[in-house]
C-alpha positions in Angstrom: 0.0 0.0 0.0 0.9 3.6 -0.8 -0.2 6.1 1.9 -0.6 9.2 0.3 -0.8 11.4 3.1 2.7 10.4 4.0 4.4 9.0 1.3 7.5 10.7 -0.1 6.8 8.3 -3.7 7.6 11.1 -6.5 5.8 10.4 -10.1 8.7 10.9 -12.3 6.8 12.1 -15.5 5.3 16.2 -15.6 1.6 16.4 -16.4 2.4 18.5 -19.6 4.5 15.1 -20.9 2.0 13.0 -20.5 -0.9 15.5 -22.1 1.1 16.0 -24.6 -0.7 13.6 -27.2 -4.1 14.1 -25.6 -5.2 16.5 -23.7 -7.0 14.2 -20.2 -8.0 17.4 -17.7 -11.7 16.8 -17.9 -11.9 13.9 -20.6 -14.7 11.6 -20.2 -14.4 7.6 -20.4 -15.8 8.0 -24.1 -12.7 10.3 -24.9 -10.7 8.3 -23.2 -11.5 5.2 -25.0 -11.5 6.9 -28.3 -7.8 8.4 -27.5 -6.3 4.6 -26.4 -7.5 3.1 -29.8 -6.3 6.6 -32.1 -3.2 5.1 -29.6 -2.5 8.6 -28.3 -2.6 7.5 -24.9 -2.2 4.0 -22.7 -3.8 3.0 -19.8 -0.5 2.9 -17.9 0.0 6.9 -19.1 -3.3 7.8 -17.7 -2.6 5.9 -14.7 0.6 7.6 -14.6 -0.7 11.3 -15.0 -3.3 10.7 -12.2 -0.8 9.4 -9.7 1.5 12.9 -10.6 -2.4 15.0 -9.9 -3.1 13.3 -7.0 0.8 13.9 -5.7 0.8 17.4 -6.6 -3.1 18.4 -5.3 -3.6 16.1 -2.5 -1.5 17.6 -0.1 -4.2 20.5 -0.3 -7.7 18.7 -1.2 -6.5 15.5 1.3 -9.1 13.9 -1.2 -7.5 10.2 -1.5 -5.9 8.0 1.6 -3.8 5.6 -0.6 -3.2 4.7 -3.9 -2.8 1.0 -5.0 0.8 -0.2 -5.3 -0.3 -2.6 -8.1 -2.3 0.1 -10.1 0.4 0.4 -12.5 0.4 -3.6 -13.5 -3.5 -3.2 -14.1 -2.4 -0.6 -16.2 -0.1 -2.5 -18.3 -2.3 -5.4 -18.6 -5.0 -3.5 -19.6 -2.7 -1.9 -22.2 -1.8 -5.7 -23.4 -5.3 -6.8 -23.3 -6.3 -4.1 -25.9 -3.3 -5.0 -27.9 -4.2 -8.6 -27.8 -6.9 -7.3 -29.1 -6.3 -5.1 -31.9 -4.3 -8.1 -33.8 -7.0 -10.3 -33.5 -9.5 -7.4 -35.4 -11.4 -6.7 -32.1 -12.5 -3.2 -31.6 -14.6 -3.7 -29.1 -13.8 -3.4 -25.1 -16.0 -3.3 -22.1 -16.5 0.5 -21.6 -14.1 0.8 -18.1 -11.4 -1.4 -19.4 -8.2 0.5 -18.9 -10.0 3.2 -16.7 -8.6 4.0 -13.1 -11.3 4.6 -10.4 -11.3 5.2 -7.2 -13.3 3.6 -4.9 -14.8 5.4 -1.3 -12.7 3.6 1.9 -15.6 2.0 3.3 -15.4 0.0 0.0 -13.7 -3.7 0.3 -10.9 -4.3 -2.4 -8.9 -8.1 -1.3 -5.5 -6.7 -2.4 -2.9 -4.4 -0.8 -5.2 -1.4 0.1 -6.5 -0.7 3.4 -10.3 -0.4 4.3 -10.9 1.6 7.5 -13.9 4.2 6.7 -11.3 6.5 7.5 -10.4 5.6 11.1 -7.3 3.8 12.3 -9.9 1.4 14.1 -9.7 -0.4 11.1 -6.2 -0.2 10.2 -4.3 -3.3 9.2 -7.6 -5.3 8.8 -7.8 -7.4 6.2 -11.0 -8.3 4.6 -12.3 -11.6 3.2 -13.1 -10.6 -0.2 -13.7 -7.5 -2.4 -16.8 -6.2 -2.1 -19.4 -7.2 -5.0 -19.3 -3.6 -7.0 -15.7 -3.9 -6.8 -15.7 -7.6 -8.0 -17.5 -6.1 -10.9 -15.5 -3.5 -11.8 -12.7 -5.8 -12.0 -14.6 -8.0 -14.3 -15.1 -4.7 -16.7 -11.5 -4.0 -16.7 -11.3 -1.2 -14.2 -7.8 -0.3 -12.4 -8.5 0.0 -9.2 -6.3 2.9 -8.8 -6.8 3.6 -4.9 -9.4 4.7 -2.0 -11.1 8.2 -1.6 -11.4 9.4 1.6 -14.6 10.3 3.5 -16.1 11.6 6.8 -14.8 8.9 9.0 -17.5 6.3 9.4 -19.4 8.0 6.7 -19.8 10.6 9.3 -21.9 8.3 11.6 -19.9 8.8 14.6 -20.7 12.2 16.3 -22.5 15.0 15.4 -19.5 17.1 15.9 -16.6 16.3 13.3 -17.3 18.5 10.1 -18.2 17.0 6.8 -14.8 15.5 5.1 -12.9 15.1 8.2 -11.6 11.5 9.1 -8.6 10.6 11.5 -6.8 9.1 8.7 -6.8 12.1 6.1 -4.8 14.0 8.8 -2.2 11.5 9.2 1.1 12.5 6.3 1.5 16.0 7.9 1.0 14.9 11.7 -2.0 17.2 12.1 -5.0 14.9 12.4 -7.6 17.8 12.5 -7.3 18.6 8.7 -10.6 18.0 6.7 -11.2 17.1 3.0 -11.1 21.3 0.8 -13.7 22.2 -1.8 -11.7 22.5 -4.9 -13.5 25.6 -5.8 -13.5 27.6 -2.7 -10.9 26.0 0.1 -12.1 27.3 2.8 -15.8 26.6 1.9 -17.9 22.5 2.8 -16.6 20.1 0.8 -19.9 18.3 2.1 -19.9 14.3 2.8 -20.1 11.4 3.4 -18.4 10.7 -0.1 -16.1 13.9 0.2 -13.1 12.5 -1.5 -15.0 10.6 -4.1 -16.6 14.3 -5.4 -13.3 16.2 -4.7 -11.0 13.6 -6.9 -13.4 14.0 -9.8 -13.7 17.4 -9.6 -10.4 18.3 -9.2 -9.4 15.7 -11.9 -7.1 13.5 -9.9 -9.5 10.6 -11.6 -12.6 10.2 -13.5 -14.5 8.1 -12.0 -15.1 7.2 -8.3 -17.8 5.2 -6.2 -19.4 6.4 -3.6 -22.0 5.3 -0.8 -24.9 7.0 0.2 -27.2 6.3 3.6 -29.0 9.6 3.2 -27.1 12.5 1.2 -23.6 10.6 1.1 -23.6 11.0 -2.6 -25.8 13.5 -3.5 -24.7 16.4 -1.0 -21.1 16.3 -2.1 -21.5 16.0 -5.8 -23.4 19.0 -5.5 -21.3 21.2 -3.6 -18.4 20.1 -5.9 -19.9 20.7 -9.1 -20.0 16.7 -10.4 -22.8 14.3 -11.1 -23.6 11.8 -8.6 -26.4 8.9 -9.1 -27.9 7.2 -5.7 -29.3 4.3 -7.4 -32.8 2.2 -6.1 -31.7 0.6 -2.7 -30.2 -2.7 -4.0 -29.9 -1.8 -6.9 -26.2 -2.1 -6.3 -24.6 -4.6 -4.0 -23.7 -3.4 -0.3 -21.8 -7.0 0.8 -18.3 -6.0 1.5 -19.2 -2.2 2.4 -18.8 -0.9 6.4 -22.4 -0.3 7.2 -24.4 2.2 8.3 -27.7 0.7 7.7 -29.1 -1.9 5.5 -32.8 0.2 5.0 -31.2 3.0 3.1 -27.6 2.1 2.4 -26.3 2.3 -1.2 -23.6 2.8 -3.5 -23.4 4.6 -6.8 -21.0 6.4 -9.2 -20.2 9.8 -8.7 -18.2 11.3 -12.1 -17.7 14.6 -14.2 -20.6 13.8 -16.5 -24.4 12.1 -16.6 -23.1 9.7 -20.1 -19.8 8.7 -17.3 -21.8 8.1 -14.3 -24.5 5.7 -16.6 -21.6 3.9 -17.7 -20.8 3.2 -14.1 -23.7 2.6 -13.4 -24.2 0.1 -15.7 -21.4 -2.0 -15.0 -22.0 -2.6 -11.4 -25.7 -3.6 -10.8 -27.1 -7.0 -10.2 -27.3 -10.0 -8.2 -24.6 -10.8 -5.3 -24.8 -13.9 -3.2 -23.0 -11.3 -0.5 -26.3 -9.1 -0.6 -28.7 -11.5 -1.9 -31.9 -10.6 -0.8 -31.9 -6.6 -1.5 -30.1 -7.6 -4.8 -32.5 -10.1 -6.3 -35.3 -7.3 -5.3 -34.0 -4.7 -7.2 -32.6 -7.0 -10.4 -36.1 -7.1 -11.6 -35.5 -3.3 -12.6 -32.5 -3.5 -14.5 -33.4 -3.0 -18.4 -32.6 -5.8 -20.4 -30.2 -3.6 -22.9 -28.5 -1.6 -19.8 -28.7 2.0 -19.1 -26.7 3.6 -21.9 -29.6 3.3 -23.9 -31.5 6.3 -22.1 -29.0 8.9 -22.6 -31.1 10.7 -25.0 -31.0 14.8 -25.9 -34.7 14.4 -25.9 -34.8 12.9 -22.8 -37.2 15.5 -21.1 -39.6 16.1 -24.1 -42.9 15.3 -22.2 -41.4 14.2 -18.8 -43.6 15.1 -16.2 -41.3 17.0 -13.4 -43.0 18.3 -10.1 -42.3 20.6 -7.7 -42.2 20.6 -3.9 -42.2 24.0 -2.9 -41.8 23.9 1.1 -39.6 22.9 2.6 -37.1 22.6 -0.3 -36.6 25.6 -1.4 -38.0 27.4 1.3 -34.0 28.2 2.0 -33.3 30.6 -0.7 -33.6 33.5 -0.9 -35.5 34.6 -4.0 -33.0 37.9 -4.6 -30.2 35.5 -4.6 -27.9 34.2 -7.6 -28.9 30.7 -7.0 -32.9 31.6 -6.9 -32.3 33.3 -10.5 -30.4 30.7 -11.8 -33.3 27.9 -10.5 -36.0 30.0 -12.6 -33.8 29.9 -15.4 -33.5 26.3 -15.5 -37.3 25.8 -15.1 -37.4 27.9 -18.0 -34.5 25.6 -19.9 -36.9 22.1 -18.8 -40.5 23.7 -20.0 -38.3 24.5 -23.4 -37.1 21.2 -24.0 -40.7 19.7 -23.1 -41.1 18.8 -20.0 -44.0 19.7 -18.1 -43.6 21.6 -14.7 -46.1 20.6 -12.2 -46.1 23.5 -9.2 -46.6 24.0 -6.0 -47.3 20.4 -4.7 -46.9 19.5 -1.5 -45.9 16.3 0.4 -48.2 15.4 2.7 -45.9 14.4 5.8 -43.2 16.1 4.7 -43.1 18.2 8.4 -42.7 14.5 10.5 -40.2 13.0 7.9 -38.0 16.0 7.8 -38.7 16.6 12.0 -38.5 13.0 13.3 -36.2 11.2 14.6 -37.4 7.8 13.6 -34.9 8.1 10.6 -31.8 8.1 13.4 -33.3 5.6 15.9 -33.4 3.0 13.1 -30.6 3.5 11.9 -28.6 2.7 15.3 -30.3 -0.3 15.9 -29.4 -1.5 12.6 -25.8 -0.3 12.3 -24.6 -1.8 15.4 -26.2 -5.3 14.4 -25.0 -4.6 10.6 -21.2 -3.7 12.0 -21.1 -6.2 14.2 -21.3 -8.5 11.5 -19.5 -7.0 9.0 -16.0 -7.0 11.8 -17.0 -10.8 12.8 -16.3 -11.8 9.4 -13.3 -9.9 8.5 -9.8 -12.1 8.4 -8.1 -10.3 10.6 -8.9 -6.8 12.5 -8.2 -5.2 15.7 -11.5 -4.9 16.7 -15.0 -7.6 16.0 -17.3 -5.1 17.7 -18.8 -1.3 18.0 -18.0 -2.2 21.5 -14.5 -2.7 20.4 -13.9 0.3 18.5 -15.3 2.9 20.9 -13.0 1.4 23.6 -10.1 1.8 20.6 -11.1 5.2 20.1 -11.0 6.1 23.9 -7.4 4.2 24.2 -6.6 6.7 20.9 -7.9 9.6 21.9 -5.6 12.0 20.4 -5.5 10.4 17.1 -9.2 10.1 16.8 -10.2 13.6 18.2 -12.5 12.4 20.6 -12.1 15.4 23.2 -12.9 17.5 20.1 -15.5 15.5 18.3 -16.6 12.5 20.8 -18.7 9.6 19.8 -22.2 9.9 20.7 -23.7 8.2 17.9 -21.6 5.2 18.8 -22.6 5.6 22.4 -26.2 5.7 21.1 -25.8 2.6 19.0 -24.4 0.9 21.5 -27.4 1.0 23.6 -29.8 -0.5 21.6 -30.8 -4.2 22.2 -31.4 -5.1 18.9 -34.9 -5.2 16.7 -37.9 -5.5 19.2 -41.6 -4.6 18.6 -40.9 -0.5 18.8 -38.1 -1.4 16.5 -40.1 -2.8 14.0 -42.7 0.1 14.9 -40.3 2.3 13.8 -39.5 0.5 10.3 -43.1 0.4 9.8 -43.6 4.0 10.4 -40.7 4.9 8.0 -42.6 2.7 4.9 -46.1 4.2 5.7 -44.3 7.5 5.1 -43.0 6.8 1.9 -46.1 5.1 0.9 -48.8 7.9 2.1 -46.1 10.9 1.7 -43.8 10.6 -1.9 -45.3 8.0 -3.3 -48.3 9.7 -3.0 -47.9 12.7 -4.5 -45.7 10.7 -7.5 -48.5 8.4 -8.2 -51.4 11.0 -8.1 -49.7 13.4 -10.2 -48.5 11.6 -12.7 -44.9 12.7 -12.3 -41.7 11.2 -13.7 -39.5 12.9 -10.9 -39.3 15.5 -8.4 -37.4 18.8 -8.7 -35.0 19.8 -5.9 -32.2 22.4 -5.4 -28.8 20.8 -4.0 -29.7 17.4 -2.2 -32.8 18.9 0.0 -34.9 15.8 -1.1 -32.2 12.9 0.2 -34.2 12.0 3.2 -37.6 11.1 1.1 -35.0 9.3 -0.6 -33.0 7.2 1.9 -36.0 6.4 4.0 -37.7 4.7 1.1 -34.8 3.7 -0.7 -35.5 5.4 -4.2 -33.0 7.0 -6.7 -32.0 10.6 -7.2 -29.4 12.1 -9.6 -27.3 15.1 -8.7 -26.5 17.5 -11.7 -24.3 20.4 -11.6 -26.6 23.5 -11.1 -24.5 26.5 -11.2 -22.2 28.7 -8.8 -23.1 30.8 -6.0 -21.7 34.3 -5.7 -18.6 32.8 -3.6 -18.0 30.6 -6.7 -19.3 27.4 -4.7 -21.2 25.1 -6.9 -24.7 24.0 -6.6 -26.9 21.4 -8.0 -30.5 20.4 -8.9 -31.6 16.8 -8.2 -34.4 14.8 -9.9 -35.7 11.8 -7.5 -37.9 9.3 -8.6 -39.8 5.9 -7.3 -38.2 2.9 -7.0 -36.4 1.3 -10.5 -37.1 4.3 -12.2 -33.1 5.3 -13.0 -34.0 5.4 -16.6 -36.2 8.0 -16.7 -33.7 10.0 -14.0 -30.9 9.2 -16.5 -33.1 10.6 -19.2 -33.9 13.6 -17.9 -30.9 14.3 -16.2 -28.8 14.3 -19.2 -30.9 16.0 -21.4 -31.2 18.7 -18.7 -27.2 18.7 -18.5 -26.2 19.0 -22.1 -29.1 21.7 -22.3 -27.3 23.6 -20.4 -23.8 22.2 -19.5 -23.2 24.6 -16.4 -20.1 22.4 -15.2 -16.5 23.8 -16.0 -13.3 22.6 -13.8 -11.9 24.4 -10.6 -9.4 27.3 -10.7 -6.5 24.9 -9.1 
């Protein structure tokens, strides 16, 4: 393994050398693909040129913990796979061979990579297998080119440590406080869970990166770092081999520069795992027999049927302000390309979901039974319980902030006595609001998806498990991006991929940061 935080590794090729053929700031996998068979670029070069970004920008952004040490073999096979190829008059690849990704550290990968969720809890465990999104970007050809970081435990444990801050990040330089930095304003919220994930795409130290989600994980940062983030239909993608939060709303997706990137993603890592069998074989029955490539369509929004939830979501700005002009803009852009704008609906029980704190109760119940079992089956760790790693982080204070940033939700996990009748009350409660509340309003109305500014709508989301995309909306006065995100029911990702990239290359608002 390659710490990057403290690694004095140096990438002995400039950026400019490598670019020289083809210019890779920004290119998508489509361009990428198109450049290694013009043979103006190898995987191995692009692998190469991301290892001297992140070396030169991560000592700022803090965006990835390690790289992989065996990266640059993927590379070469990849590059001897398409050559293989090539002589025997095959033209076609899978559409990540050859790409390096980076994958969130909660994420299992069985080689010579840590996975800690950030803390050093987790340090030096070593997990059975890799988890089953890896698994399947391995069988698409993907490099595994290292792990993003994240708000330690996918910020799930206190209410005090800021979004993008993890004991690990803060390790290289010996000052553990550091947190993840926005790309396009340092000082501004880089935003979590999946901080580094956004932050490493948007700063282009990689083009594609997974990310989880539990309730805004994916679709918070990707909007505050101007990058497109899908949170697909719980179990849609396989959790086995991911540190848990929760198994009701847990999920993981593709966060990238683009909607046509984050499809392709998408596409290669649904579907069945024996690791995750029972949410995966509910959710197979929504994957489209041809993929999702198939929806990105420039006409994706002629007569899509988009509604719009007033209060509480955007409630929170203010109708003078840059982002409030911007919003009626875009509503103008959607009723152009033919969509129909459905006003000033409500959601029914929108105060209670929003207020409540059934969301929270369930979901310490369930994370300390789900990371119970996830430690139990690792090889080797230093700790098999939450028990275990709260008395770690007491015996490590210093290193894991706990003075500054305690542990309640831990503490609060660690109480419950597993799923009793006001347990299961409280599950119940959660699916009667989704049913009576969202559902509701999608069914009666007709509607295709729901309009939001930034990730306001991610707790209808998680608590019912359905899909939103996260587009890149435009930039605040500060030059802080923001986004618009289109949520829908359950196994509807091809109508979310249709309008969301019809409403993106309408308008294409992203452009890179000033780094």
């Amino acid at each position: 393994m390659t710490n990057i935080c403290s690694s004095n590794s140096t990438v002995s090729l400039d950026s400019n050398d490598l670019q020289a053929n083809f210019p890779i700031k920004e290119a998508t996998i489509k361009d990428l693909h198109t450049a290694f068979h013009q043979n103006k670029l190898t995987s191995k070069e692009l692998v190469q040129f991301y290892l001297y970004q992140i070396e030169k920008l991560n000592p700022v952004l803090r965006a990835v913990l390690e790289v992989n040490p065996d990266a640059l073999e993927q590379a070469e096979e990849a590059d001897k796979r398409r050559a293989k190829a090539k002589e025997s008059g095959s033209v076609e690849s899978l559409r990540l061979d050859g790409i390096p990704i980076l994958v969130k550290d909660n994420i299992a990968t069985k080689d010579r990579m840590n996975t800690t969720a950030g803390s050093f809890a987790l340090l030096g465990s070593v997990v059975p297998r890799d988890a089953g999104v890896v698994e399947k970007l391995r069988q698409a050809g993907a490099i595994i080119l290292g792990k993003a970081s994240l708000s330690e435990w996918a910020h799930f444990r206190s209410f005090g440590a800021p979004s993008g801050w993890c004991a690990r990040g803060g390790q290289g330089q010996n000052i553990p406080y550091l947190n993840l930095q926005n790309p396009y304003h340092l000082s501004a919220n880089p935003s979590g869970s999946s901080s580094g994930s956004a932050i490493a795409v948007a700063a282009n130290l990689v083009a594609v990166t997974l990310g989880t989600e539990t309730n805004g994980s994916i679709l918070n940062p990707s909007r505050t770092n101007s990058v497109v983030g899908i949170k697909p239909t719980l179990g849609l993608t396989s959790r086995g081999g991911v540190i848990p939060i929760t198994p009701t709303q847990d999920t993981v997706g593709p966060i990238c520069r683009t909607v046509a990137d984050a499809t392709y993603v998408l596409d290669s890592i649904v579907g069945y795992d024996p690791y995750d069998s029972e949410a995966t074989t509910n959710a197979s029955r929504y994957i489209p027999p041809d993929g999702y490539v198939q929806f990105l369509k420039l006409d994706g929004l002629e007569g899509k049927r988009l509604g719009i939830v007033r209060k509480p979501f955007f409630d929170h700005i203010e109708w003078s302000s840059k982002q409030a002009t911007t919003f009626k803009q875009h509503f103008h852009t959607l009723r152009e390309k033919g969509a129909i704008l459905v006003d000033n609906l409500e959601i029914p029980n929108i105060d209670a979901i929003m207020s409540s704190n059934n969301e929270r109760m369930v979901m310490e119940f369930e994370f300390k039974l789900a990371l119970n079992s996830y430690l139990e089956q690792l090889v080797k760790t230093p700790v098999r319980s939450l028990a275990e790693v709260i008395e770690f982080n007491n015996k490590n204070a210093q290193e894991e902030m706990i003075e500054e940033y305690g542990q309640q939700i831990f503490l609060s996990a660690e109480a419950t006595n597993g799923i009793g009748p006001e347990e299961k009350r409280l599950l119940a409660t959660l699916e009667e609001w989704s049913r009576d509340g969202f559902e509701k309003v999608m069914v009666e109305n007709k509607l295709d998806a729901i309009i939001t500014p930034n990730s306001s709508l991610s707790t209808v989301l998680a608590i019912g498990g359905y899909p939103g995309i996260s587009v890149p909306a435009g930039y605040g006065d500060n030059g802080v991006p923001f986004g618009i995100c289109f949520g829908g029911l359950k196994g509807t990702e091809p109508k979310l991929i249709e309008i969301s990239y019809a409403f993106e290359q309408a308008t294409k608002i992203r452009k890179p940061p000033s780094l």
